[in-house]
C-alpha positions in Angstrom: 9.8 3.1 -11.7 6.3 3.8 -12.0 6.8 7.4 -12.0 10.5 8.0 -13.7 10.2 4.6 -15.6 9.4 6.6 -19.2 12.3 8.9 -18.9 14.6 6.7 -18.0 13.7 4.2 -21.1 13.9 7.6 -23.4 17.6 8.6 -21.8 18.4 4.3 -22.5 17.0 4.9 -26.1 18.8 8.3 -26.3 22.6 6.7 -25.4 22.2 3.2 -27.1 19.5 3.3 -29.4 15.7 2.3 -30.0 15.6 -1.2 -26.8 14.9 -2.1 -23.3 16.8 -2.7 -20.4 16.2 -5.9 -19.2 14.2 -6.6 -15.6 14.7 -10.5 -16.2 18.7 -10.0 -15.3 18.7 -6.6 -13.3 20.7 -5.9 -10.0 19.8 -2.8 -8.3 21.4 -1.0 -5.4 20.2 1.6 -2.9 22.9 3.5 -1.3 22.8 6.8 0.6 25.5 9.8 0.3 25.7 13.2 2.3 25.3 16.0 -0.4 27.1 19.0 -0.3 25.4 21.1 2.1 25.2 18.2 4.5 21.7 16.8 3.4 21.1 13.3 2.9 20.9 12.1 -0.4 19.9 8.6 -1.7 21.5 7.1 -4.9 20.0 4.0 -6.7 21.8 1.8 -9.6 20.0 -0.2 -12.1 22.2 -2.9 -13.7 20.6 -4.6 -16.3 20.9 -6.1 -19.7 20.6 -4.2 -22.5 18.0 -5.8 -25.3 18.4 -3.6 -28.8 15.2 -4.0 -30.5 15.5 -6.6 -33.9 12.9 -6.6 -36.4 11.9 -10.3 -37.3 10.9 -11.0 -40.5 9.6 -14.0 -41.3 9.6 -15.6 -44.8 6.8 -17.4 -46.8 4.0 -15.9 -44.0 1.0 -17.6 -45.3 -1.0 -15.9 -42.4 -4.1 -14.7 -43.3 -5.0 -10.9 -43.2 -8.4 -9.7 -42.4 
């Protein structure tokens, strides 16, 4: 994750909009499969939860700005 983990959240962004996947819920798999010219290949699954990102407003914010 630490080295694909920004491109993956851009293709996530790209098919279901501006969000996170979820780490809190996640099931991931590694598996290996022989490729096509024999080599050993390793495929890995992330199932997680998809979070859309929601802009919360809040009303009468008496907060003070500085």
């Amino acid at each position: 994750m630490q080295h694909y983990g920004e491109s993956i959240k851009i293709i996530v962004n790209e098919k279901l909009g501006d969000g996170i996947m979820s780490a809190i819920d996640l099931y991931l798999t590694v598996d290996s499969v022989k490729g096509v010219a024999g080599e050993d290949r390793v495929v890995v699954t992330m199932n997680g939860k998809y979070l859309p990102h929601i802009e919360q407003l809040a009303n009468n914010n008496t907060a003070n700005t500085f």
